[in-house]
C-alpha positions in Angstrom: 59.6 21.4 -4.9 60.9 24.8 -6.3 57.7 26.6 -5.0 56.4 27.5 -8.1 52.5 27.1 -8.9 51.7 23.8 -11.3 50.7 25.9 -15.3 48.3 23.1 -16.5 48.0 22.9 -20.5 46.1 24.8 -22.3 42.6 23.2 -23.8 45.3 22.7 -27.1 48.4 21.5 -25.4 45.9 19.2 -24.5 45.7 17.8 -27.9 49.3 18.3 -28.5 50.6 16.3 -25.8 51.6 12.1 -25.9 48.9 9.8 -25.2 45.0 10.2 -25.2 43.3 12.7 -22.7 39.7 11.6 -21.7 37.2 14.5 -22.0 34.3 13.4 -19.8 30.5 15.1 -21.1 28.4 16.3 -18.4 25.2 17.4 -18.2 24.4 19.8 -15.6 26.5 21.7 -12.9 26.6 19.7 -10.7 28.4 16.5 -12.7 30.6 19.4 -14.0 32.1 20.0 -10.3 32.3 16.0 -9.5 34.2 15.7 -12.8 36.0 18.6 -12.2 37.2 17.3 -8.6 38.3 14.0 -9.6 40.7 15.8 -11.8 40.1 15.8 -15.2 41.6 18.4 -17.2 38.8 19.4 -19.6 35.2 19.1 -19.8 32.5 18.9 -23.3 28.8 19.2 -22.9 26.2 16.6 -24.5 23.3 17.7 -26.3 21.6 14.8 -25.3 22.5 14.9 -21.9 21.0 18.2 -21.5 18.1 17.4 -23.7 17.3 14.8 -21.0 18.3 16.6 -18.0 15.6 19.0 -19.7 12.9 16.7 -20.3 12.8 16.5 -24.2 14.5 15.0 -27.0 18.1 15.3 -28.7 17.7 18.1 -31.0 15.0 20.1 -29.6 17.2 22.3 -27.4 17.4 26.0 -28.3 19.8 28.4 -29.5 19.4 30.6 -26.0 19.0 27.5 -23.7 22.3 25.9 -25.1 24.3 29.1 -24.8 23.1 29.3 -21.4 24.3 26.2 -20.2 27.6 26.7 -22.0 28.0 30.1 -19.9 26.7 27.8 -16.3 29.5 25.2 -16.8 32.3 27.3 -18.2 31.4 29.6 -15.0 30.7 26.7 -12.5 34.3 25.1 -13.2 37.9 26.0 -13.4 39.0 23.8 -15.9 38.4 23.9 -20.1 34.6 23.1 -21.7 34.3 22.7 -25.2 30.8 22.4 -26.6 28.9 19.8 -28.6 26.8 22.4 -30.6 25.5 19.8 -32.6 24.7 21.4 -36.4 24.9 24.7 -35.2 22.2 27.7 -35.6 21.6 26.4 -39.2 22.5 25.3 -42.4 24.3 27.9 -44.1 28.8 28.4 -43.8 27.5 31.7 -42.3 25.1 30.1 -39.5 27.8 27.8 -38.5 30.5 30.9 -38.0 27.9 32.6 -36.3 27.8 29.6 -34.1 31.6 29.8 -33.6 31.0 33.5 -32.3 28.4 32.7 -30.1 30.2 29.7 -28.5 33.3 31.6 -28.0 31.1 34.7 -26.1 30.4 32.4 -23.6 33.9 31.6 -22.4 34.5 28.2 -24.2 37.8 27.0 -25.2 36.4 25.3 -28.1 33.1 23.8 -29.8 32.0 20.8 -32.5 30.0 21.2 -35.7 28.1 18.5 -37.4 27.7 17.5 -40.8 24.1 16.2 -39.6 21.5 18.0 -41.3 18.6 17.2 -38.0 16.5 16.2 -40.8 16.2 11.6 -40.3 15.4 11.5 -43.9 18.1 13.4 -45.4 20.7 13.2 -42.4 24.1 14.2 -44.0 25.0 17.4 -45.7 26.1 17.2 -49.0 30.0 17.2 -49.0 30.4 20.7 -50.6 27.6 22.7 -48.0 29.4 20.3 -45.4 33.1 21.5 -46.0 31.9 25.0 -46.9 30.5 25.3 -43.3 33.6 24.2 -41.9 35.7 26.6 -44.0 33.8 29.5 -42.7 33.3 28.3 -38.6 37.3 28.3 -38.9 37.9 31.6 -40.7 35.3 33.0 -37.7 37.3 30.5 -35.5 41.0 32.3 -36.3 39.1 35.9 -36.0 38.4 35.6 -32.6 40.9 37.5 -30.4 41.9 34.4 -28.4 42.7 30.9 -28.7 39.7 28.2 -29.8 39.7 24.6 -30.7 37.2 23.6 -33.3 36.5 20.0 -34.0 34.6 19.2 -37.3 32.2 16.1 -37.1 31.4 13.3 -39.8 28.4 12.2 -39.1 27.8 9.4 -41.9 28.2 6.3 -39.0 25.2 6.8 -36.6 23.0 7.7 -39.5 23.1 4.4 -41.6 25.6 5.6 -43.5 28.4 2.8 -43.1 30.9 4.4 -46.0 34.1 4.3 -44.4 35.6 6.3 -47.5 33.1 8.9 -47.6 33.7 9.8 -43.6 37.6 9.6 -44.2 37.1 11.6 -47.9 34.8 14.6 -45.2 37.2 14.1 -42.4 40.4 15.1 -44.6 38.7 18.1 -46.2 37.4 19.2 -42.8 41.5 19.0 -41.7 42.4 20.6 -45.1 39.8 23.4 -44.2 41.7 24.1 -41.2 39.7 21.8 -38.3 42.1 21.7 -35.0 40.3 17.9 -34.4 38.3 15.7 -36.4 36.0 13.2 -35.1 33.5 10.9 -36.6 31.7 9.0 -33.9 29.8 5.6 -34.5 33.7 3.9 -34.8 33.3 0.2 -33.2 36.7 -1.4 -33.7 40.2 -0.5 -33.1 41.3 -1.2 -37.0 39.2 1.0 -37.9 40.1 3.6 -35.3 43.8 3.4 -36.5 42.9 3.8 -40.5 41.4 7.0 -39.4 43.8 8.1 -37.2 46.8 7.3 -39.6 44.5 9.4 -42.7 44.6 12.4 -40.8 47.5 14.3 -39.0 45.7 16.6 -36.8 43.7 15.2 -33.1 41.7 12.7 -33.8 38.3 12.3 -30.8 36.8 9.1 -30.3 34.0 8.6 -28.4 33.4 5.6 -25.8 30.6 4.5 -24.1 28.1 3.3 -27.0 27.2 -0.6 -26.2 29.9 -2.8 -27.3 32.9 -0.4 -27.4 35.1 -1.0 -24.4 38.6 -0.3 -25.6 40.9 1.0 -23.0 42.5 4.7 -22.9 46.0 2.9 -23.8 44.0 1.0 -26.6 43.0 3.8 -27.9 46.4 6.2 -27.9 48.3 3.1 -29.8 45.5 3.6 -32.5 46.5 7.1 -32.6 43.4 8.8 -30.7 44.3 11.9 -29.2 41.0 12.8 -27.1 38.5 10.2 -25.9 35.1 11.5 -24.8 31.8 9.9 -23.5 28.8 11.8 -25.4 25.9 11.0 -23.5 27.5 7.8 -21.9 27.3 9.4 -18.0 23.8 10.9 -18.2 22.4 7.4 -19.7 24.1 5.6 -17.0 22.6 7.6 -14.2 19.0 7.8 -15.6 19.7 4.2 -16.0 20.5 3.6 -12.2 17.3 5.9 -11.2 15.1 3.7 -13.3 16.2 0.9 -11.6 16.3 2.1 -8.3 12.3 3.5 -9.3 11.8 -0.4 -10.6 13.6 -2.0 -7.5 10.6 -0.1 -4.9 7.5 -0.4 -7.5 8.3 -4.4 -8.3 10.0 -5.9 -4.8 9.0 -2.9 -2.4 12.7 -2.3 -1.6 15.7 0.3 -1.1 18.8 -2.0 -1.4 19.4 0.3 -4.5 20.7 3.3 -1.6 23.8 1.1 -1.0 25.2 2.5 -4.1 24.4 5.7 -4.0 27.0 8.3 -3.4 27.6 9.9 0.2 25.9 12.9 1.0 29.1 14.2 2.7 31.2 13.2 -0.4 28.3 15.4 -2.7 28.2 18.3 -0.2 32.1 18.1 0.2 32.7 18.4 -3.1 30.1 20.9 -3.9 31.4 23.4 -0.8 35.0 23.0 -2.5 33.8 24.4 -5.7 31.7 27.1 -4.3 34.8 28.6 -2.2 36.8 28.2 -6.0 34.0 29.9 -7.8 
C-alpha cells in the first residue's frame, strides 16, 4: 500500500473499461444506499420503479416529481446515477435537449431517451423525429460545462415491433448522432445480443431481469455488452415478496415469510453509514 486514496472511474471510464459493469435501478433512497454499500459503482433510476413506489402507472410521473427524485438519489449516494427519463418532456429535438439540461441540473452523470412516443397505438417515433431528437439531446449534451453520458434507446422490441433491422438501422444513427451508449431493451438471446453489439462500436446496455433472460455478467461481456442493468427487475421483486408475504397471513394465517426478511441491524447499519457519508 503506497497510502494513496483509491480514484474510482469516472461514470465513462465505466463504459470504457474491459468487461461488463452492472448498473443496478433503484427506486427510492433507501435501495439507493443498500446498493450503494454492497459496492456497486454506479446507479440508474426506473421509471417504473418509481411509478410504483408512487402508486400509479409507468408513464404517469411528472416532469417536477422525476427531477426530484433524480436530485434525492444523486444527493443520498456517493457513487454515479444516470437517469431513465423515458421520452423526455416531449416530442420535439428541442424538448428532449431541454431534458438533457434539466437532467444534468440535478447532478447526474448521465440520462436515457426513448424513441417511445407514450402513445400504445402509435408507440415508435418515426426514424427521422427519432434521430433528430437525439441529434439535439447531444448537441445540449456537449454544451454542458461538465462531463455526461447519454444513452439513446430503441424502443421497437417491447412494443410489438420485432424488426431486428429497423432497431439496429435507429441504433447506428443514434451512434452516428453522437450517443455515448446505445441500448434497445426487449433482447432475449445471446446471438442476438452479439449482432448488436458487433453493429455498433460505442457501449452497448442490456438489460436483465425480464422473465426468461438469465445470461450471466461473463455471458454477456463475451457478447460484447458493456453495461448491464435491471430496469424495474428489483422493485418487481420486492413488491413481489410483499404480496406474498400479504397472501402467506390472509390464506394460511402465518409469518414464516419474516425468515427472509432482512435484519433490522443490517438496514439501520447501513442506513447510519450513509447518513455520516452524506
Amino acid at each position: 500500500m503506497d497510502g494513496q486514496a483509491t480514484v474510482e472511474p469516472t461514470f465513462r471510464e465505466l463504459h470504457e473499461q474491459p468487461g461488463a459493469f452492472v448498473i443496478p435501478n433503484p427506486w427510492d433512497i433507501g435501495s439507493a444506499r443498500i446498493l450503494e454499500s454492497m459496492g456497486f459503482k454506479a446507479l440508474a433510476t426506473t421509471s417504473a420503479g418509481l411509478a410504483f413506489s408512487l402508486g400509479l402507472p409507468e408513464g404517469s410521473v411528472g416532469r417536477d416529481a422525476v427531477l426530484s427524485h433524480c436530485r434525492d438519489l444523486v444527493s443520498a449516494v456517493n457513487i454515479p446515477v444516470s437517469a431513465d427519463m423515458e421520452k423526455g418532456f416531449g416530442d420535439s429535438p428541442e424538448a428532449a435537449a431541454e431534458t438533457i439540461i434539466a437532467a444534468a441540473a440535478t447532478g447526474l452523470a448521465g440520462c436515457s431517451l426513448e424513441d417511445h412516443t407514450g402513445d400504445p397505438d402509435d408507440p415508435i417515433y418515426p426514424f427521422e423525429l427519432a434521430v433528430e431528437r437525439v441529434q439535439a439531446a447531444v448537441e445540449a449534451e456537449r454544451a454542458l460545462d461538465r462531463d455526461f453520458v447519454f444513452t439513446a434507446r430503441s424502443e421497437n422490441l417491447l412494443w410489438g415491433r420485432d424488426d431486428l433491422d429497423d432497431t439496429i438501422r435507429r441504433l447506428q444513427a443514434f451512434e452516428a448522432a453522437g450517443a455515448g451508449v446505445v441500448y434497445a431493451p426487449g433482447l432475449r438471446d445471446l446471438e442476438t445480443i452479439r449482432t448488436v453489439c458487433s453493429a455498433v462500436s460505442c457501449p452497448v446496455n442490456v438489460v436483465m431481469g425480464m422473465p426468461g433472460v438469465v445470461f450471466g455478467v461473463q455471458d454477456l461481456a463475451e457478447a460484447g455488452v458493456s453495461r448491464v442493468s435491471v430496469g424495474s427487475a428489483f422493485a418487481r421483486l420486492v413488491y413481489g415478496r410483499l404480496m406474498d408475504a400479504a397472501n402467506e397471513i390472509l390464506w394460511q394465517g402465518t409469518f414464516t415469510f419474516a425468515r427472509e426478511a432482512a435484519a433490522f441491524s443490517t438496514l439501520d447499519d447501513i442506513f447510519r453509514a450513509a447518513g455520516k457519508k452524506a
